[in-house]
C-alpha positions in Angstrom: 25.8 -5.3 -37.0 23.4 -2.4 -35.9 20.1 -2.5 -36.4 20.1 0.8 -38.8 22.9 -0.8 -40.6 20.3 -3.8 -41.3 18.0 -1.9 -42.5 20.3 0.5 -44.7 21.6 -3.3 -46.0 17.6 -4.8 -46.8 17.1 -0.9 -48.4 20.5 -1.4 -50.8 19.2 -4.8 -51.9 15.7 -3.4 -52.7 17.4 -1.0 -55.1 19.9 -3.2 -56.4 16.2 -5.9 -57.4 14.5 -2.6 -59.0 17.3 -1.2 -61.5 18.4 -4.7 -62.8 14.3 -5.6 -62.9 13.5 -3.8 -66.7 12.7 -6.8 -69.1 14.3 -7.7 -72.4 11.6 -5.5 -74.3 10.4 -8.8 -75.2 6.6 -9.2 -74.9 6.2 -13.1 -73.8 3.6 -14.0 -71.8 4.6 -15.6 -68.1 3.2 -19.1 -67.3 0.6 -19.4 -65.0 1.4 -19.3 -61.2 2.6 -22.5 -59.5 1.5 -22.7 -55.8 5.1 -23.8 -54.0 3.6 -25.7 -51.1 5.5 -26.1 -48.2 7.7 -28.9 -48.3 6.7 -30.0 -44.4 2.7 -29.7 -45.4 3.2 -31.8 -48.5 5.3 -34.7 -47.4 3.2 -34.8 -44.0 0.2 -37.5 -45.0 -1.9 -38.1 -42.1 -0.5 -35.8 -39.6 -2.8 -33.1 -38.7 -2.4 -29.3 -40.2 -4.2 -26.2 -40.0 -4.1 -23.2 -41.4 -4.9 -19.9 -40.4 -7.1 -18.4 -42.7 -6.4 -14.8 -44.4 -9.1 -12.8 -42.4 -8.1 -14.2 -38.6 -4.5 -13.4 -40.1 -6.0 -9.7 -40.2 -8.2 -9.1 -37.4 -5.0 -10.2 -35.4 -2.6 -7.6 -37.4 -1.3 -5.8 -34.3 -1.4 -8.7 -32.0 1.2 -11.3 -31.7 1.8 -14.6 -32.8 1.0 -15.8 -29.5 -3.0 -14.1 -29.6 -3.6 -15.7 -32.8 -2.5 -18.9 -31.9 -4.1 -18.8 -28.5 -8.3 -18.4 -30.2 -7.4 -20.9 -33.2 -5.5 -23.5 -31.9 -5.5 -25.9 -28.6 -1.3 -25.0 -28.8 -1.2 -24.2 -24.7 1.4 -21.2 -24.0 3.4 -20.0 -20.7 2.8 -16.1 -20.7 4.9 -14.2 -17.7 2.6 -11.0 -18.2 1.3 -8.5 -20.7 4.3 -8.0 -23.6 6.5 -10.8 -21.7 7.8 -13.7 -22.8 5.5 -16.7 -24.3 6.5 -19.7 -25.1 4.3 -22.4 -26.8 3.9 -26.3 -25.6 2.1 -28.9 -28.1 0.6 -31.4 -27.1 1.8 -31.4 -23.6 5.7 -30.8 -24.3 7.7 -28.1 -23.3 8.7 -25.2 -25.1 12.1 -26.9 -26.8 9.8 -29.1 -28.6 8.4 -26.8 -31.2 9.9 -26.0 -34.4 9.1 -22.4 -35.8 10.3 -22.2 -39.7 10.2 -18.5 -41.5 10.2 -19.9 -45.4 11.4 -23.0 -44.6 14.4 -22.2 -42.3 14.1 -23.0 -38.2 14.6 -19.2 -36.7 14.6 -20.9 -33.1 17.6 -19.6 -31.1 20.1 -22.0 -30.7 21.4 -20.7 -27.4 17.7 -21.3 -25.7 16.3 -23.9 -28.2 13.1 -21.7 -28.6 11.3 -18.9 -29.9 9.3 -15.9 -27.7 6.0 -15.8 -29.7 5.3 -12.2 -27.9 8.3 -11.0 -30.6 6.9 -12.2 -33.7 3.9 -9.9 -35.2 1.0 -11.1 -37.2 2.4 -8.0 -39.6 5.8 -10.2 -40.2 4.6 -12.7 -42.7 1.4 -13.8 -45.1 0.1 -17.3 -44.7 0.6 -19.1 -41.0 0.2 -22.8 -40.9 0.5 -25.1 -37.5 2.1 -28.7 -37.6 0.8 -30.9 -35.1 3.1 -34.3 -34.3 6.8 -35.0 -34.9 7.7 -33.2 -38.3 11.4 -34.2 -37.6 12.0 -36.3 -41.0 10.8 -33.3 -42.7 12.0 -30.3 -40.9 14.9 -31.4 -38.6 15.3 -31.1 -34.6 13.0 -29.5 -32.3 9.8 -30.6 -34.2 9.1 -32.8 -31.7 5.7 -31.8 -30.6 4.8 -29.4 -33.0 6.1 -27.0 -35.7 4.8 -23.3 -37.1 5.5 -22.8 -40.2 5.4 -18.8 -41.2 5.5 -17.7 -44.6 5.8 -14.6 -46.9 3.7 -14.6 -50.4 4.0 -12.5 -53.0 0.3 -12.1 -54.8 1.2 -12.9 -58.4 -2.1 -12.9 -59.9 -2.9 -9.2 -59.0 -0.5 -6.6 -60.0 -0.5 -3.0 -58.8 0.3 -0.9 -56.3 -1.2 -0.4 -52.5 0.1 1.7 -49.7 -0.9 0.7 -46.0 -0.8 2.5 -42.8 -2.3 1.8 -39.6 -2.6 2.6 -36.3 -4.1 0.7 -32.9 -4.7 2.5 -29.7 -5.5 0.6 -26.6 -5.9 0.7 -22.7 -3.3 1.4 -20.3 -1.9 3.8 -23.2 -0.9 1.2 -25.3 -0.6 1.5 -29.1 1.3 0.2 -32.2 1.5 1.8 -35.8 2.4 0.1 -39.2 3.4 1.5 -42.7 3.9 -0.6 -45.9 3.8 -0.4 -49.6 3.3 -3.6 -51.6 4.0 -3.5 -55.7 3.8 -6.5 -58.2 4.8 -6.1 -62.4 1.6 -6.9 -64.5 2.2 -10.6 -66.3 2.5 -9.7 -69.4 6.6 -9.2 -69.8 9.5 -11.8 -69.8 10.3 -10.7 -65.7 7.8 -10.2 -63.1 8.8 -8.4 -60.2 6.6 -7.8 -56.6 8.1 -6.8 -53.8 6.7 -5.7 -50.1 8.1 -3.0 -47.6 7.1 -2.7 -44.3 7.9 -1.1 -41.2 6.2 -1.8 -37.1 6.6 -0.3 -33.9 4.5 -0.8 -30.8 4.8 0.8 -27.6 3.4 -1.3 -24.6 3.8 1.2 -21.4 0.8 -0.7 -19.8 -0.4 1.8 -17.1 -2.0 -0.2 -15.0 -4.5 1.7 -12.9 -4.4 -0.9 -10.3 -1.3 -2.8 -8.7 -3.6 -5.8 -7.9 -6.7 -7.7 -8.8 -8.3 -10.1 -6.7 -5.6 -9.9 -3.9 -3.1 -11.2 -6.4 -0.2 -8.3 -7.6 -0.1 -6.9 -11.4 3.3 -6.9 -12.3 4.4 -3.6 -13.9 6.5 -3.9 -17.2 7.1 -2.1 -20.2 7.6 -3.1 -24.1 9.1 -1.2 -26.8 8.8 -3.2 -30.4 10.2 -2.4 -33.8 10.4 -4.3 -36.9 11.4 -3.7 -40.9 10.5 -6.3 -43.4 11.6 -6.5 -47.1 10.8 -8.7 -49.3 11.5 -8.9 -53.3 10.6 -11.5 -55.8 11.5 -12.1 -59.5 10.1 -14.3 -61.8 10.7 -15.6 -65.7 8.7 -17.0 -67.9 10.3 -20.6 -67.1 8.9 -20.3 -63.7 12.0 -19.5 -62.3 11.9 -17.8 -59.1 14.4 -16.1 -56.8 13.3 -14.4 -53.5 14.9 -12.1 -51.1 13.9 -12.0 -47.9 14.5 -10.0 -45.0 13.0 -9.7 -41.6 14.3 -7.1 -38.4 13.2 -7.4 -35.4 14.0 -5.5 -31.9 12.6 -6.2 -28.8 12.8 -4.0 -25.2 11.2 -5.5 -22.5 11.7 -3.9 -19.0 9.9 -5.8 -15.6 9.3 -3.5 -12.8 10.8 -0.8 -14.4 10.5 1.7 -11.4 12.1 -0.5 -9.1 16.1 0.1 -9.6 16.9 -2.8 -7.2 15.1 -5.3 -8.5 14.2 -4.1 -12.0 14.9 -6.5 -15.2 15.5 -5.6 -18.8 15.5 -8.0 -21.7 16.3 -7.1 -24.9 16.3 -9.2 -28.3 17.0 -8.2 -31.4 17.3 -10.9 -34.6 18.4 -9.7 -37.9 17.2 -12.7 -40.5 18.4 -12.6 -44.2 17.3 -14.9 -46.5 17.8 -15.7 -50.3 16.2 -18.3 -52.4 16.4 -19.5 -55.9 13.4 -22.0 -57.1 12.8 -23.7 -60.1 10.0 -26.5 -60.5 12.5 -28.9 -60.0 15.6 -27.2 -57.8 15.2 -25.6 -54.5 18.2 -23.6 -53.1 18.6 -20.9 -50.3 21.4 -19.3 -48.3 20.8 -17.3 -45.0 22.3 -15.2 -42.3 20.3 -15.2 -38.7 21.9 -13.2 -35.8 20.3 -13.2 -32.6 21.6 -10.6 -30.0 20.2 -11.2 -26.4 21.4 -8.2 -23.6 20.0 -9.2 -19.6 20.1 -7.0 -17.0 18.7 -7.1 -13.2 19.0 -4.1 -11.5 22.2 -1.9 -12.8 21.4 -1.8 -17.0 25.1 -0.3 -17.6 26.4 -3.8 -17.6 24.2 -6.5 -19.1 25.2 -9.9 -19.7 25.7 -10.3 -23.3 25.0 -13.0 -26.0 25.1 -13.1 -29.8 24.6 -16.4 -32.6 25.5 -16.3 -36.3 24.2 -19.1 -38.0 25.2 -19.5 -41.9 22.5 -21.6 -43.5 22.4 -23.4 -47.0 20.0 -26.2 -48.4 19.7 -27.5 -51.5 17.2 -30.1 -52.4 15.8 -31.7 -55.8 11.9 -33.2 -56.6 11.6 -35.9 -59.5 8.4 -36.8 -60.3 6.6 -39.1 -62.5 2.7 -40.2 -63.2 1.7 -43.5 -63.2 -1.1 -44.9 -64.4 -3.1 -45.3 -60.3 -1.3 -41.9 -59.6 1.6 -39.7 -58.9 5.1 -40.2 -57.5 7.0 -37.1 -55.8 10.4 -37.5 -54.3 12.5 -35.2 -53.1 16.5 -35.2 -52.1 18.2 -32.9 -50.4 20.7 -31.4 -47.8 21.0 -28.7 -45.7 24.5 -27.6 -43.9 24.8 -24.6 -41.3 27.7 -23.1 -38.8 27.0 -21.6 -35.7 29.3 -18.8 -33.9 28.0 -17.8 -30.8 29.3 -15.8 -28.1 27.7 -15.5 -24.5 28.8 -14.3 -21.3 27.9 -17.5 -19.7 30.2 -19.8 -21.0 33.1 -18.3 -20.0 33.9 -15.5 -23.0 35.0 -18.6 -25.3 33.6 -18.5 -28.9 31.6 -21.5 -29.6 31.4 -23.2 -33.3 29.4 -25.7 -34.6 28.9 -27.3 -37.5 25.2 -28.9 -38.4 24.4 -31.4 -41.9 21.4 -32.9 -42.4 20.6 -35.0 -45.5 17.2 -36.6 -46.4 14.5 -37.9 -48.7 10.9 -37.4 -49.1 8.6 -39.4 -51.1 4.7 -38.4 -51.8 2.4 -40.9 -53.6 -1.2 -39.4 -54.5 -3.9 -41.6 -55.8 -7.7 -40.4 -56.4 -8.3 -40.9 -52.6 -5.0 -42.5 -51.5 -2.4 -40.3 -50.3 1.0 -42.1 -48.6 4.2 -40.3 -47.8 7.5 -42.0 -46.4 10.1 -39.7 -45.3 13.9 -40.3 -44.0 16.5 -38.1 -42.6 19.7 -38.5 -40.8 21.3 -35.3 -39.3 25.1 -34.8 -38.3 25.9 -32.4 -35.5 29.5 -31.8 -33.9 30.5 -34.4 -31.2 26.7 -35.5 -31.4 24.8 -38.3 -32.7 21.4 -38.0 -33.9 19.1 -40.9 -34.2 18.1 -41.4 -38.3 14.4 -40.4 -38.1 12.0 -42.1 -40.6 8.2 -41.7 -41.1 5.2 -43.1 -42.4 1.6 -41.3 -43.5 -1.5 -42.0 -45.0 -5.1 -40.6 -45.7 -7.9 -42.5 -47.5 -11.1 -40.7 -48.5 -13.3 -43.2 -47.9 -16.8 -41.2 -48.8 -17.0 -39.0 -51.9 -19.8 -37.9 -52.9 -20.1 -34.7 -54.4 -19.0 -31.7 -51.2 -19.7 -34.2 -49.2 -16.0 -36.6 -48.0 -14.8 -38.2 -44.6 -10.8 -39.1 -44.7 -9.1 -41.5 -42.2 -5.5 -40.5 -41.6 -2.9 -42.1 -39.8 0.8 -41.3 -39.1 4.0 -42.6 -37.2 7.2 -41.1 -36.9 10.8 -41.0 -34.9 11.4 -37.2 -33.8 14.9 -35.7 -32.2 16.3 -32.6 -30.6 19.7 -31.3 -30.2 20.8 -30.1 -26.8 20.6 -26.1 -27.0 23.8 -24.5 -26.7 23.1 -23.3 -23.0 22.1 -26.8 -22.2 26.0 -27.8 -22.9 28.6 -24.9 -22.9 26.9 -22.7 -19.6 29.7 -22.3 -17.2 29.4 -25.5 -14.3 26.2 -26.1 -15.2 26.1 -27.5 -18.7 26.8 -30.7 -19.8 28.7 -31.4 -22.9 28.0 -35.2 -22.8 24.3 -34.8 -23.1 22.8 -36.7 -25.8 19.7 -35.5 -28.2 16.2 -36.5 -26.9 14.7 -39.0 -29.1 10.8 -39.4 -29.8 8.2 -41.1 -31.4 4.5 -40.0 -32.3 1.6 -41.7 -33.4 -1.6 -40.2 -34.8 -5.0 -41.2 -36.3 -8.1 -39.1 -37.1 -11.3 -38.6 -39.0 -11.9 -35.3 -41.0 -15.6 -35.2 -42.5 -17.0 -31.9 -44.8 -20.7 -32.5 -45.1 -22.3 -29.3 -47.8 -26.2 -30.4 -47.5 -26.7 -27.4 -49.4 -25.5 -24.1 -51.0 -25.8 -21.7 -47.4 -24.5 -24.3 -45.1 -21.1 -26.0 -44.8 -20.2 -28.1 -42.1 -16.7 -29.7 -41.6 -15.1 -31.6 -38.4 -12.0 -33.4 -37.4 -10.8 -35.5 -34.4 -7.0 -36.5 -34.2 -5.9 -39.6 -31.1 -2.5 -39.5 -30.3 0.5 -40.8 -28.4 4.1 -39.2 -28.0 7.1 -40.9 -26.4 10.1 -38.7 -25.5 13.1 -40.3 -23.6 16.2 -38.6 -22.6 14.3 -36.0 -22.0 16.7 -33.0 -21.0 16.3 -32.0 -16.9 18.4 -29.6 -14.9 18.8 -31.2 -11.9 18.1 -29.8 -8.7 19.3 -32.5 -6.8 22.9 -31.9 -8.2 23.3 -28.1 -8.2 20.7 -27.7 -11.6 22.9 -29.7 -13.3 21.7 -30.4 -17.0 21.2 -34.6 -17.4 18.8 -36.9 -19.6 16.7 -38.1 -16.7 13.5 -38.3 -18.0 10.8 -40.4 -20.2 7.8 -38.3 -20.8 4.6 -39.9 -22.3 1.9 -37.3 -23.8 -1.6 -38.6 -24.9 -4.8 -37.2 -25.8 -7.6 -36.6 -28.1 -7.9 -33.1 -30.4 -11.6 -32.6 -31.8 -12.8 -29.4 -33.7 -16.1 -29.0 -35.8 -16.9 -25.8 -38.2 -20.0 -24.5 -39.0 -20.6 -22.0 -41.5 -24.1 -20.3 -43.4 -24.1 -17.8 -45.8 -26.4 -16.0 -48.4 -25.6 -12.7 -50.8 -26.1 -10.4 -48.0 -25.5 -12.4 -44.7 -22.7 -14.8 -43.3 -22.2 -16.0 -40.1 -20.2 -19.3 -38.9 -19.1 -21.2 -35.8 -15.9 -23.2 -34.6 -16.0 -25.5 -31.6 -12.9 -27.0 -30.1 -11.4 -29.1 -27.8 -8.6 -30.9 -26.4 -7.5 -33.3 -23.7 -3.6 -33.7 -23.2 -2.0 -36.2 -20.7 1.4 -35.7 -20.1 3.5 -37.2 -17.5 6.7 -38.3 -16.7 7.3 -42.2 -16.5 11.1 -43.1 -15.1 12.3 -43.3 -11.7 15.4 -42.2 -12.1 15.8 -41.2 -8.1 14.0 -41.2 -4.7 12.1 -38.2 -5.0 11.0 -38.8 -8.7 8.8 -41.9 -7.1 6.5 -38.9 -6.1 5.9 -37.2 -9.6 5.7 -40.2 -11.9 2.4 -40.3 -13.7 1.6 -36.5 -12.6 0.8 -34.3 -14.9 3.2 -32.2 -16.4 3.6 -28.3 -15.1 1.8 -25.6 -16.9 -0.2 -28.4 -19.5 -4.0 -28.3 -19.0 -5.6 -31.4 -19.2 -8.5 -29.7 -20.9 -8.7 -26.8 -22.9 -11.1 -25.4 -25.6 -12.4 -22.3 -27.9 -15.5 -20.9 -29.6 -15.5 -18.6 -32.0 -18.5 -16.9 -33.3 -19.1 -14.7 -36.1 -22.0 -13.1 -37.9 -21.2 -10.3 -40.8 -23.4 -8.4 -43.2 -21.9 -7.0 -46.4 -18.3 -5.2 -44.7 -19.4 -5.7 -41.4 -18.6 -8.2 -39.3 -18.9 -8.9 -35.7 -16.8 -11.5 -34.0 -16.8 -13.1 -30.6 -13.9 -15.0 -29.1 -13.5 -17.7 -26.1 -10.6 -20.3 -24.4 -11.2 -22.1 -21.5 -8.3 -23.9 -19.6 -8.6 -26.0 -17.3 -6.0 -26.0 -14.0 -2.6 -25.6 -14.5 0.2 -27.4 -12.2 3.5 -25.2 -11.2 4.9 -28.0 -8.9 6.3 -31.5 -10.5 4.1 -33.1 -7.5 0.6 -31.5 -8.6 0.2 -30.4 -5.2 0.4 -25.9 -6.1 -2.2 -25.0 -9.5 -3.2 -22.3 -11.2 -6.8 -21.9 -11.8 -8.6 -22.6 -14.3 -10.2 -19.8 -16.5 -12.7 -18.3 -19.3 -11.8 -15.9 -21.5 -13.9 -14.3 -24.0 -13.3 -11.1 -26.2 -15.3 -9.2 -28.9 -14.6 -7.4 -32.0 -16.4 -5.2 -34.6 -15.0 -4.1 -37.9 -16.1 -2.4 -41.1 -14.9 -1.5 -44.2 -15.7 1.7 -46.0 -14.3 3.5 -48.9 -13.5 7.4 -49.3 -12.5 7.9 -52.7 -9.5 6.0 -53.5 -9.1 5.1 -50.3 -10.3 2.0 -48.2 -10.4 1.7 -44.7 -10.9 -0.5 -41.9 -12.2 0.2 -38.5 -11.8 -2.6 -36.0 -12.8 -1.7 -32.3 -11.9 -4.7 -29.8 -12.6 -5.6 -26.1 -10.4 -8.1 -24.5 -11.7 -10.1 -20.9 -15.1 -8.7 -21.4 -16.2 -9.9 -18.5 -13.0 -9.1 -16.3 -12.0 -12.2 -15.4 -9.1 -12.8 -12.5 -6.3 -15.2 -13.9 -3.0 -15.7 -13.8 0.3 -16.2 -15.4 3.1 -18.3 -14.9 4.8 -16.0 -11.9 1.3 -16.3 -9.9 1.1 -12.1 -11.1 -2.6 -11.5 -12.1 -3.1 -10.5 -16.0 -4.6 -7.5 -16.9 -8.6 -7.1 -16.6 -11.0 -5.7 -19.4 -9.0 -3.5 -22.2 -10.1 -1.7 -25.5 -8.6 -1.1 -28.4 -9.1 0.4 -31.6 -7.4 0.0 -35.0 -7.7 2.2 -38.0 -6.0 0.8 -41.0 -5.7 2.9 -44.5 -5.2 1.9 -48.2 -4.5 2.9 -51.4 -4.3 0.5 -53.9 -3.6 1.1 -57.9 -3.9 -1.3 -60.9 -1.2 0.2 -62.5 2.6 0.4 -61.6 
């Protein structure tokens, strides 16, 4: 499948939605909107979840997931250069151990058992929520240390029409332009149909005009990104929903692109169909994911080639019932999916694999009790994954008008499947592996104090611990070989408080955060380990934190933005670190209407005060950039 014929597919079933969307003619008012929470945020009590807010989601639109997540979170991430990959690592894990879900399915690939968060815009979904903690009796493998849930929304409650277009253009002649049109039906028919349509492409050429920055080189690379979302939604007056989503991406990354000897070129391209049918009780979706991977050192004529289907159903159910001290949830379901994959590296062979999982979630809310209790056993070919249970609770244990504090607690067994290079890679994998097994514990505070109207003041502070044995290793001792050696134990405390005063003309707020992550590896399991056990893990600060900053009067709003890492080990004996560093950037945006037309002007200065780091190849990162984004709409009440 081409990536044309993808989007010629996505455009067909957009036109297919609109003729067979006319109503009855029958003028019956639609219920009100029910919010469909995510399944992993509602059956999580006492694990620790935050969501991005709307307005970050925006001031980051033509930034990656990876920026975002960088200035809100304390998720640490291994960057090899400007528009190169990035993965994430939660709570001192490794990059295998994070889920990423795009409404509700895992989109990690299974070839690599991860995602590149540099390939996933801001511009690709609505609401962004981060997981912290084993999610695996609610999401599956991989959410061993954490999981990011992305999500697409249609805005039911405000019909019309908007068109969108925007462009950003940066330093080192880098830019990136968007275009999209948004529609939804007004309420007051049998059907309600809203729909989105929206097309990215960024060009990263990063002209550098230095090849090194405090005696350290600045690697030379180049990024070409394009993406086409489509998404349509229809909705009866029994709250029935279905939803078709659709989300292609293609990636072009080329390292040292002048150098024909030792030149590299990566390019990704994932074509992600999705189709889901909801009612308030039933819950069904099939999807199609294919991931295309071409690599290339040197001669790009012949790159090493790889390509996944996945097939992916679940079906679940929710019963619920209301007692007279609260409400009982419980949800059933199952989830089946096939794999196909092809890659040069395991020989030309077509692998297949087939993947079950069945499981049960139960939610019990009470005025200020809150429990969940979660099971799931998955069933992978010639594997055996450990049944995964979990327990939650939160207890408001002050309420008093605005003002609450909530204890919350959580344990849970996690698991992740050996990726498909990990087993099937020619000499090197090892069918035998068997999945990693966890188990995470958790315990916090969250307090919102509101002394008054103006100021609002909320903080949280999460202890945890996180066992992972047969943790997967490739072997340098036996040619790189891939074996469950390892026992890692991560620990650590996550604290954030929020600050925020407003009045009818002026707002301004503050977030303070901070963590410290242990992670180390515990087991012997030869001569040499003796010398790493107990040392930190590579590439996981021990400390890390952020500040953000805002003030805003009326549509204008000035933000300032800093992380702070502390040193950062690249050899398993802690003797070779990176730095530690300070970032800060600024931005200033306004709003202002011509006509019918609004538009936003955000300008933005990254580093501001040029600071020398570096990323995980020892290459220095770029220095101070600008940037400047202009983004135009048009919005209608009527359709």
């Amino acid at each position: 499948m081409r990536y044309r014929d993808g989007i010629f597919l996505s455009m067909l079933l957009g036109s297919f939605g609109l003729a067979n969307g006319q109503t009855s003619g029958i003028d019956q008012t639609l219920p009100s909107v029910t919010v469909r929470g995510s399944t992993p945020e509602r059956f999580s009590a006492g694990q620790k979840t935050q969501r991005i807010d709307s307005l970050t989601l925006e001031q980051f639109r033509f930034q990656t997931l990876t920026d975002v997540l960088t200035y809100t979170t304390p998720v640490a991430f291994k960057v090899y250069g400007p528009g190169q990959l990035a993965t994430a690592s939660f709570r001192g894990t490794s990059a295998n151990h994070t889920a990423v879900l795009w409404n509700g399915i895992n989109i990690n690939q299974p070839t690599l058992g991860q995602t590149d968060f540099s390939t996933l815009p801001i511009a690709g979904f609505e609401q962004l929520s981060v997981q912290y903690g084993s999610s695996a009796s609610c999401i599956g493998s991989d959410a061993v240390g954490g999981s990011i849930l992305l999500q697409a929304n249609p805005k039911w409650q405000q019909p019309g029409f908007s068109v969108s277009v925007g462009q950003q253009l940066g330093s080192f002649r880098n830019s990136g332009t968007q275009a999209g049109v948004r529609f939804v039906s007004p309420t007051n028919k049998s059907w309600q149909i809203a729909g989105k349509t929206f097309l990215y492409r960024n060009r990263l050429p990063n002209n550098f005009p230095y090849r090194e920055r405090g005696n350290y080189f600045v690697e030379q690379s180049t990024t070409r990104q394009e993406g086409f979302i489509q998404d349509l939604y229809f909705r009866n007056q029994r709250n029935q929903q279905l939803s078709v989503n659709t989300w292609l991406t293609d990636n072009d990354l080329i390292v040292s692109p002048f150098d024909t000897t030792v030149r590299e070129r990566t390019r990704m391209q994932s074509y992600r169909f999705l189709a889901t049918y909801e009612t308030p009780k039933w819950t069904a979706r099939l999807g199609l994911i294919r991931d295309v991977i071409d690599y290339a050192k040197g001669n790009f004529k012949t790159p090493s080639h790889s390509e996944t289907d996945r097939l992916v159903s679940r079906i679940e159910r929710e019963f619920t019932k209301t007692y007279r001290l609260g409400k009982a949830s419980l949800r059933v379901g199952g989830e089946w999916s096939h794999y196909w994959t092809r890659v040069d590296g395991y020989g030309g062979t077509t692998i297949q694999e087939d993947r079950a999982d069945f499981f049960a979630l139960f939610r019990y809310q009470m005025s200020r009790l809150s429990l969940s209790a979660n099971l799931r056993q998955a069933f992978v070919t010639r594997f055996d994954p450990p049944i995964t249970p979990s327990l939650g609770a939160e207890y408001i244990f002050v309420q008093r008008g605005k003002n609450t504090l909530t204890a919350k607690a959580s344990a849970g067994r996690s698991y992740r499947v050996p990726t498909l290079n990990e087993r099937y890679w020619k000499e090197l994998g090892n069918p035998n592996l068997k999945p990693e097994n966890g188990f995470n514990l958790e315990t916090g505070l969250l307090t919102k104090w509101s002394p008054n109207e103006r100021w609002q003041v909320s903080s949280e502070a999460t202890v945890f611990r996180n066992r992972i044995d047969d943790w997967s290793y490739w072997n340098p001792d036996y040619g790189y070989r891939v074996e469950n050696l390892q026992l890692v134990v991560s620990r650590g405390l996550e604290w954030t408080v929020t600050l925020n005063y407003s009045t009818p003309t002026w707002q301004s707020g503050l977030t303070l955060g901070y963590a410290l992550t242990r992670s180390s590896q515990e087991r012997v399991y030869n001569v040499y380990a003796q010398d790493i056990v107990g040392k930190q893990l590579v590439f996981v600060p021990k400390h890390s934190g952020r500040l953000t900053a805002f003030v805003a009067r009326r549509n204008t709003r000035l933000t300032v933005q800093t992380q702070a890492n502390s040193r950062q080990y690249t050899t398993f004996d802690n003797i070779q670190f990176l730095r530690g560093f300070v970032l800060t950037n600024i931005m200033l945006e306004t709003t202002a209407k011509f006509g019918p037309v609004q538009t936003r002007i955000q300008g933005q200065i990254n580093n501001v005060f040029d600071t020398v780091y570096l990323n995980v190849k020892r290459n220095a990162m770029p220095g101070r950039s600008y940037s400047v984004q202009v983004v135009c709409n048009l919005t209608s009440n009527k359709i």
